[in-house]
PyMOL CGO cylinders between C-alpha atoms (Angstrom):
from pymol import cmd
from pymol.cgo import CYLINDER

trace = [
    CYLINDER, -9.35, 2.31, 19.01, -7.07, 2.13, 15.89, 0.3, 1, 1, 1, 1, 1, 1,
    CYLINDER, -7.07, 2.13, 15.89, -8.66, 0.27, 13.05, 0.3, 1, 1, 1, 1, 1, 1,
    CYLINDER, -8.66, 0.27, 13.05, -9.22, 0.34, 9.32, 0.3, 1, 1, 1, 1, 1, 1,
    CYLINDER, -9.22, 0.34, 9.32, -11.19, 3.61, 8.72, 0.3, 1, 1, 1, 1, 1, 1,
    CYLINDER, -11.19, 3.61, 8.72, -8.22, 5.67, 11.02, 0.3, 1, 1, 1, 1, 1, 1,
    CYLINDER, -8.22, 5.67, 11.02, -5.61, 4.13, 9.46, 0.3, 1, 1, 1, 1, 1, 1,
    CYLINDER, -5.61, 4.13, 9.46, -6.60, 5.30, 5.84, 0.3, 1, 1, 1, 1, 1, 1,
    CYLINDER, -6.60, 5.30, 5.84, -7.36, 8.50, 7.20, 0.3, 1, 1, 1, 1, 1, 1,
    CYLINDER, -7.36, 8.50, 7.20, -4.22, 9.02, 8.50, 0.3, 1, 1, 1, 1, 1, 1,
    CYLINDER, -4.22, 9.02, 8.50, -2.56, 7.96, 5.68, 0.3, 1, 1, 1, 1, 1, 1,
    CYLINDER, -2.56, 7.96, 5.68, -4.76, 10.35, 3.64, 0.3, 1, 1, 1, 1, 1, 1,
    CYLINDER, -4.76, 10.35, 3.64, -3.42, 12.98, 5.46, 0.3, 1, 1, 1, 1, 1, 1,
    CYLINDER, -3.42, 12.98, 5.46, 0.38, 12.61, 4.69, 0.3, 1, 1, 1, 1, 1, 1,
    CYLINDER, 0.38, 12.61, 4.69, 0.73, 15.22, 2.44, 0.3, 1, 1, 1, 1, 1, 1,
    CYLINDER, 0.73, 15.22, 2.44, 0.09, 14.57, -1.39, 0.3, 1, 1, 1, 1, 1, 1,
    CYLINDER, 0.09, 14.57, -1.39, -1.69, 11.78, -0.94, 0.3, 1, 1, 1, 1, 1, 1,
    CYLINDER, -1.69, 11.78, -0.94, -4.23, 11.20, -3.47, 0.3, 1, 1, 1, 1, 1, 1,
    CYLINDER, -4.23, 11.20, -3.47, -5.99, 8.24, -2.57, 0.3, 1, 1, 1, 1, 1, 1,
    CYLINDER, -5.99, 8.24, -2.57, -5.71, 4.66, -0.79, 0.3, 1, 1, 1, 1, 1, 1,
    CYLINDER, -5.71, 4.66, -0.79, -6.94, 1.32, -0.99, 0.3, 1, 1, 1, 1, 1, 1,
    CYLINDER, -6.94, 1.32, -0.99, -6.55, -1.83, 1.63, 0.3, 1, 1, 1, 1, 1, 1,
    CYLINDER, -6.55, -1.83, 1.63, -6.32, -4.84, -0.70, 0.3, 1, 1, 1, 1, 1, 1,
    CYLINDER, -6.32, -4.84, -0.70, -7.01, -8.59, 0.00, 0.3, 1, 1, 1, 1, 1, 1,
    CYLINDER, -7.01, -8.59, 0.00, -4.09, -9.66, -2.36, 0.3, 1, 1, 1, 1, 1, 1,
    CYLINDER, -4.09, -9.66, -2.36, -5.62, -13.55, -1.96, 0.3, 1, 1, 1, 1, 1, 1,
    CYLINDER, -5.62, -13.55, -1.96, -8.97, -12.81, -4.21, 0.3, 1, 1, 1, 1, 1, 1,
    CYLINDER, -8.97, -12.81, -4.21, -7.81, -8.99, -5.49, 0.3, 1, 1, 1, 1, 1, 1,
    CYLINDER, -7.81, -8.99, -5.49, -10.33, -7.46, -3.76, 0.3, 1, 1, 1, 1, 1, 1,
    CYLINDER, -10.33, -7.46, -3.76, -10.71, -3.82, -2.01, 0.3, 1, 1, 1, 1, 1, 1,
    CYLINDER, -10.71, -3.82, -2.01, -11.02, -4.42, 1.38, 0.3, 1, 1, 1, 1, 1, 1,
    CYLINDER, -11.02, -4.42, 1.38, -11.87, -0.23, 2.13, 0.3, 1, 1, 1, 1, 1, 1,
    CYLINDER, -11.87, -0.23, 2.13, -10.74, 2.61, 0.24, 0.3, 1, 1, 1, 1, 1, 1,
    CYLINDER, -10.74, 2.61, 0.24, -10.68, 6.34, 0.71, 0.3, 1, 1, 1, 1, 1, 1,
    CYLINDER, -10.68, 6.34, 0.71, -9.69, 9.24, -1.18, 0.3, 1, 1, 1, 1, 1, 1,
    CYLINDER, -9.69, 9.24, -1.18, -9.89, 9.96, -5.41, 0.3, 1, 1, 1, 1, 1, 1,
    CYLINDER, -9.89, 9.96, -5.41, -10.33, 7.49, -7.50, 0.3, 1, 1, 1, 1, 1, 1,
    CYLINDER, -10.33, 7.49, -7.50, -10.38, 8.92, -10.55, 0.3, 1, 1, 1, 1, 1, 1,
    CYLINDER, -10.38, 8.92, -10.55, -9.44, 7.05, -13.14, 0.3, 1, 1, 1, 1, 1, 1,
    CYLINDER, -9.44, 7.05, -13.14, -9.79, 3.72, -11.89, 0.3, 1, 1, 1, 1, 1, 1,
    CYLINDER, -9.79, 3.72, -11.89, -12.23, 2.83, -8.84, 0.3, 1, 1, 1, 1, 1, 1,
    CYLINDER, -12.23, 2.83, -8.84, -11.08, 1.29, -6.15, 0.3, 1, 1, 1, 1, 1, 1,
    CYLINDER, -11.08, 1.29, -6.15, -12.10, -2.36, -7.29, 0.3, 1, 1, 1, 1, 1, 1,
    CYLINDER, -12.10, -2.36, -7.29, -10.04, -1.88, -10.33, 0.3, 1, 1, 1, 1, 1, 1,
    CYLINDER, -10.04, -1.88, -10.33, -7.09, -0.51, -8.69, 0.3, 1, 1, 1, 1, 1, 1,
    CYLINDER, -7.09, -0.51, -8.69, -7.49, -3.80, -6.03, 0.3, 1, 1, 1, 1, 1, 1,
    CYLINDER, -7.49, -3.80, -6.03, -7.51, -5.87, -8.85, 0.3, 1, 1, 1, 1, 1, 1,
    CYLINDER, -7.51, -5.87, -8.85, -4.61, -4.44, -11.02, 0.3, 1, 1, 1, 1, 1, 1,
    CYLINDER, -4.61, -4.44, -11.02, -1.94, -3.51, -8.26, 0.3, 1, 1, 1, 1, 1, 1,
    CYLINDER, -1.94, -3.51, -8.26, -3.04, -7.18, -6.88, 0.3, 1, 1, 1, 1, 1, 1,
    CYLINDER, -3.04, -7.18, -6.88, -1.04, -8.37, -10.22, 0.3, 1, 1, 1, 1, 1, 1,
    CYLINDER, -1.04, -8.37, -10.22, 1.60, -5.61, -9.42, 0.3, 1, 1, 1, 1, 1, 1,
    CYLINDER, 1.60, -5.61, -9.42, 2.49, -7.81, -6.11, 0.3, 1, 1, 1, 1, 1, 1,
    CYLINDER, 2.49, -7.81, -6.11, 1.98, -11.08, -7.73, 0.3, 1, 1, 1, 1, 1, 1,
    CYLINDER, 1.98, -11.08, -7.73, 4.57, -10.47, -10.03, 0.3, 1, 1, 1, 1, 1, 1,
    CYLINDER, 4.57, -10.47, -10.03, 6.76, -9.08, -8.13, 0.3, 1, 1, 1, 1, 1, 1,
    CYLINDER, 6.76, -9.08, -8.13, 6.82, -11.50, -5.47, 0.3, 1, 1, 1, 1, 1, 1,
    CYLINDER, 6.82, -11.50, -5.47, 7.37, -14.37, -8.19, 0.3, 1, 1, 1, 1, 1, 1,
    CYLINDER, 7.37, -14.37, -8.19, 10.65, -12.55, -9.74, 0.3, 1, 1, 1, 1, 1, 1,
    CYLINDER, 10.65, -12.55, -9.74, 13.48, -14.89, -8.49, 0.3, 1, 1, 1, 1, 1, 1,
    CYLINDER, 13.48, -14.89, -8.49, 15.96, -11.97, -9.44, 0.3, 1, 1, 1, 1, 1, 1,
    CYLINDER, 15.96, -11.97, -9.44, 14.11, -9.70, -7.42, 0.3, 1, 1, 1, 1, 1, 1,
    CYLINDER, 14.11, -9.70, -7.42, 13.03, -12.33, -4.22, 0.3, 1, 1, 1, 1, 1, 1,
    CYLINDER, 13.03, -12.33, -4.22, 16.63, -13.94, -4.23, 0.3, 1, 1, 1, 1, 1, 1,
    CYLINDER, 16.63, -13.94, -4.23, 18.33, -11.56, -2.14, 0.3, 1, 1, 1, 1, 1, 1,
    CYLINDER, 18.33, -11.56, -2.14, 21.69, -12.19, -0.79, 0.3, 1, 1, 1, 1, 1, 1,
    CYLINDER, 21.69, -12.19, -0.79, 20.59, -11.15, 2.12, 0.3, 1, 1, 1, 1, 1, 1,
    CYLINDER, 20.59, -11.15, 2.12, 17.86, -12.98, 2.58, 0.3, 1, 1, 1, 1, 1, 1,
    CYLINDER, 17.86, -12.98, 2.58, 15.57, -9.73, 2.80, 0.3, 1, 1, 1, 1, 1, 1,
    CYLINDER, 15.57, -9.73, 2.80, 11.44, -9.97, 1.76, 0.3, 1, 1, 1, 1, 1, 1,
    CYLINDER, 11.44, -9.97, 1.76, 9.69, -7.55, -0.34, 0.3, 1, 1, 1, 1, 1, 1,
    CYLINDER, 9.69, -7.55, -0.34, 8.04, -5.19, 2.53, 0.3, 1, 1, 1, 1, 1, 1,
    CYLINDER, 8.04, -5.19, 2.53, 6.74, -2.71, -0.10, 0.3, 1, 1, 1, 1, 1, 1,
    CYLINDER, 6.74, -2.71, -0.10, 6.76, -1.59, -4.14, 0.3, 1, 1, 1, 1, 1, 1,
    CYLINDER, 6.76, -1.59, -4.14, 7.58, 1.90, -5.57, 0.3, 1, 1, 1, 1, 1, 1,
    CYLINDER, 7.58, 1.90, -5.57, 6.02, 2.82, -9.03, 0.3, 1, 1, 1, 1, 1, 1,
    CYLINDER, 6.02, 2.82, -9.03, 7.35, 6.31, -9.99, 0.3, 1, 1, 1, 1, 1, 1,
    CYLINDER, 7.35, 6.31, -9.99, 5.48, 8.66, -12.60, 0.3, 1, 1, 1, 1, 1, 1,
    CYLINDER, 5.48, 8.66, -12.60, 6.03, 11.86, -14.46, 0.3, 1, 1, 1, 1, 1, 1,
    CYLINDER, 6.03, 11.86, -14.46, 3.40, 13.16, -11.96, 0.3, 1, 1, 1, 1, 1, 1,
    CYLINDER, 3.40, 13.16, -11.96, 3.43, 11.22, -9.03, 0.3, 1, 1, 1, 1, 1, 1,
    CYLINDER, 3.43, 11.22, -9.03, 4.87, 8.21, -7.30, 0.3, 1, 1, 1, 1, 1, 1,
    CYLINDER, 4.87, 8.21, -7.30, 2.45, 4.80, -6.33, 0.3, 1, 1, 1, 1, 1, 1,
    CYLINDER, 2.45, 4.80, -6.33, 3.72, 3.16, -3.07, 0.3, 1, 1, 1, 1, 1, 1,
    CYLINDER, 3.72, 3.16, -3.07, 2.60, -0.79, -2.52, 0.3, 1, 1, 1, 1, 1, 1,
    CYLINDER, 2.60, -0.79, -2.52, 3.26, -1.69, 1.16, 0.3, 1, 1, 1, 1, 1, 1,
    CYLINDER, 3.26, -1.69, 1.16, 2.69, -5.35, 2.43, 0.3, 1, 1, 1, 1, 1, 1,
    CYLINDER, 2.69, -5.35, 2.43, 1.11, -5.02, 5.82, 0.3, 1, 1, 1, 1, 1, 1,
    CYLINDER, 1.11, -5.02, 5.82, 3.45, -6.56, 8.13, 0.3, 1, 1, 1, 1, 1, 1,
    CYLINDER, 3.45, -6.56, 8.13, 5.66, -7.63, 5.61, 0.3, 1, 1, 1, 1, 1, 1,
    CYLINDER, 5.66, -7.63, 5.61, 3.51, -10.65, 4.93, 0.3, 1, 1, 1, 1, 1, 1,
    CYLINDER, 3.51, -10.65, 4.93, 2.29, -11.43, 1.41, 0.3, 1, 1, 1, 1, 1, 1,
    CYLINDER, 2.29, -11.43, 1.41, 0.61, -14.45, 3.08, 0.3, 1, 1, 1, 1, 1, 1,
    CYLINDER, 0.61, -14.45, 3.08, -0.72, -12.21, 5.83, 0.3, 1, 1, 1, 1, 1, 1,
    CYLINDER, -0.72, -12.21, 5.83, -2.78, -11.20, 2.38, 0.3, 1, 1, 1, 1, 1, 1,
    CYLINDER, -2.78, -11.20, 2.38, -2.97, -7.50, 2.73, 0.3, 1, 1, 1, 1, 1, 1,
    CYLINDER, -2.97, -7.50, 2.73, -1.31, -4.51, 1.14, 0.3, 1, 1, 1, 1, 1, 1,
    CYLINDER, -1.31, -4.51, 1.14, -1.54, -1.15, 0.76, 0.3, 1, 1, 1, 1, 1, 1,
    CYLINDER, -1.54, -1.15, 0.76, -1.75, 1.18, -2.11, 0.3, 1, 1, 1, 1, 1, 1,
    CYLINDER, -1.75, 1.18, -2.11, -1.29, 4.49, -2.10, 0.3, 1, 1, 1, 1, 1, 1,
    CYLINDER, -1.29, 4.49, -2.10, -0.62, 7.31, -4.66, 0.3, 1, 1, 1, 1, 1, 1,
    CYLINDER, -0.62, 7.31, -4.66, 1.03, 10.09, -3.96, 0.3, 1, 1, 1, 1, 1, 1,
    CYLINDER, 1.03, 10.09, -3.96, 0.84, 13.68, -5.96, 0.3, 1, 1, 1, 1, 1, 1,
    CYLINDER, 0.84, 13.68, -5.96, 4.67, 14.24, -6.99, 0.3, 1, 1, 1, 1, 1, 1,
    CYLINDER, 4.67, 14.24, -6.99, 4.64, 17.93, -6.39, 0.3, 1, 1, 1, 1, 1, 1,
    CYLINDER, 4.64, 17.93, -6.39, 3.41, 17.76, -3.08, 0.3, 1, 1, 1, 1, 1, 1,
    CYLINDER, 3.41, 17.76, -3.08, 4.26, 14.79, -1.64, 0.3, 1, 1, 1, 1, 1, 1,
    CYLINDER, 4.26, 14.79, -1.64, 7.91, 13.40, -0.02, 0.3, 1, 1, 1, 1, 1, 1,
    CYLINDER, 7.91, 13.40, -0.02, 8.62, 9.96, -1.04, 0.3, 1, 1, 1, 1, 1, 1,
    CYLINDER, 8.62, 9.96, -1.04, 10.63, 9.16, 1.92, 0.3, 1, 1, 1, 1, 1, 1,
    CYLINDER, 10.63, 9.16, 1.92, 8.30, 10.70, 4.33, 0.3, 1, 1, 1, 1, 1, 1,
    CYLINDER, 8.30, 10.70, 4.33, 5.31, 8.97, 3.27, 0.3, 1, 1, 1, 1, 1, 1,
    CYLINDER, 5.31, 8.97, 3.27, 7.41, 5.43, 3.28, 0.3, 1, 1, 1, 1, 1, 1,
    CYLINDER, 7.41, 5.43, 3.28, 8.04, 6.29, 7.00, 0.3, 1, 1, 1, 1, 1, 1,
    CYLINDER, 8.04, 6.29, 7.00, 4.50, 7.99, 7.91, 0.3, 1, 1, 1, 1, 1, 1,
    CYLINDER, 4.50, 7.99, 7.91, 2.66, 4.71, 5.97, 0.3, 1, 1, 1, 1, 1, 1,
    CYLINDER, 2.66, 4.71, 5.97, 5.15, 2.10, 7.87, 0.3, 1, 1, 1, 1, 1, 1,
    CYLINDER, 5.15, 2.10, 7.87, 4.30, 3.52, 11.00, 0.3, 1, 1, 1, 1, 1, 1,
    CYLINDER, 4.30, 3.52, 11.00, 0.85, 3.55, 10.46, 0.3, 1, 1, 1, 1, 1, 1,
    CYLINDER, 0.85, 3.55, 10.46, 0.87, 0.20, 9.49, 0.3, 1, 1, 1, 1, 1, 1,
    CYLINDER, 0.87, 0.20, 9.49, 2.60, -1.34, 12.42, 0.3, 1, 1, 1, 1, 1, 1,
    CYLINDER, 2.60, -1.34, 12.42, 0.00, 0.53, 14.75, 0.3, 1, 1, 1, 1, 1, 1,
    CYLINDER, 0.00, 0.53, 14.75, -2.92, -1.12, 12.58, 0.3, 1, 1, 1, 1, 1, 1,
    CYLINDER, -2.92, -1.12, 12.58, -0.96, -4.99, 13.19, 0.3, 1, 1, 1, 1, 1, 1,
    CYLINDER, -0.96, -4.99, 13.19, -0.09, -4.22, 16.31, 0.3, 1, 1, 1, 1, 1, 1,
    CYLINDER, -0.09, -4.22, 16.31, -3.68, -2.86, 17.59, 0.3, 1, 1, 1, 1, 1, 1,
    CYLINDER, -3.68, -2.86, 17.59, -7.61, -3.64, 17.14, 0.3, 1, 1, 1, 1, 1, 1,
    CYLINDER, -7.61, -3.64, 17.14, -8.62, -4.55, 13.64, 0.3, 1, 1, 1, 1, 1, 1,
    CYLINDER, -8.62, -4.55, 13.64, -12.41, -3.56, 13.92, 0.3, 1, 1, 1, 1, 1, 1,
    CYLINDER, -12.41, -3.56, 13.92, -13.37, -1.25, 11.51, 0.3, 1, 1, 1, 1, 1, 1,
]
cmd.load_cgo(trace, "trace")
């Protein structure tokens, strides 16, 4: 059975991740968490990158694509590491996202984006018990 708790373990072990948190972008909430949280925990982080989304998603020059195309995920970059925001399904009104930060020496930006999308279909596409 695929569900919350092996999905963020599987993310967590894409190398150079840090830590992640499943979000309830309707009420900013953590839904789980895992990894370190060390300067904000996991509530905070919820509640901030919940803004992050928010924002983004209201931009008309960044949701007015020519090619019709929706926001499927957000990439913060750092001096030491990079902060991926992935929608779950692609659905802001689906309510979930992902965040995940990634250590910049050890991680691979466009590995984790695959490794994270795939893990994310398997979680939408399976059993969502915990």
């Amino acid at each position: 059975m695929f569900g919350i708790d092996s999905c963020l373990k599987r993310i967590m072990d894409i190398p150079g991740a840090r830590s992640v948190t499943l979000v309830d972008a309707a009420s900013g909430l953590s839904v789980a968490a895992a990894g370190s949280h060390d300067l904000l925990d996991q509530h905070e982080d919820a509640a901030s990158t919940t803004e992050v989304v928010r924002a983004v998603l209201q931009c008309p020059a960044l949701i007015n694509s020519a090619y019709g195309d929706d926001i499927t995920e957000i990439i913060v970059c750092g001096s030491g590491g990079y902060h991926l925001l992935n929608l779950v399904n692609g659905d802001y009104e689906g309510r979930l996202f992902v965040h995940v930060l990634f250590d910049d020496a050890t991680g691979n930006l466009g590995m984790a984006r695959f490794r994270i999308r795939g893990i994310l279909s398997e979680l939408v596409e399976g059993d969502h018990e915990r």
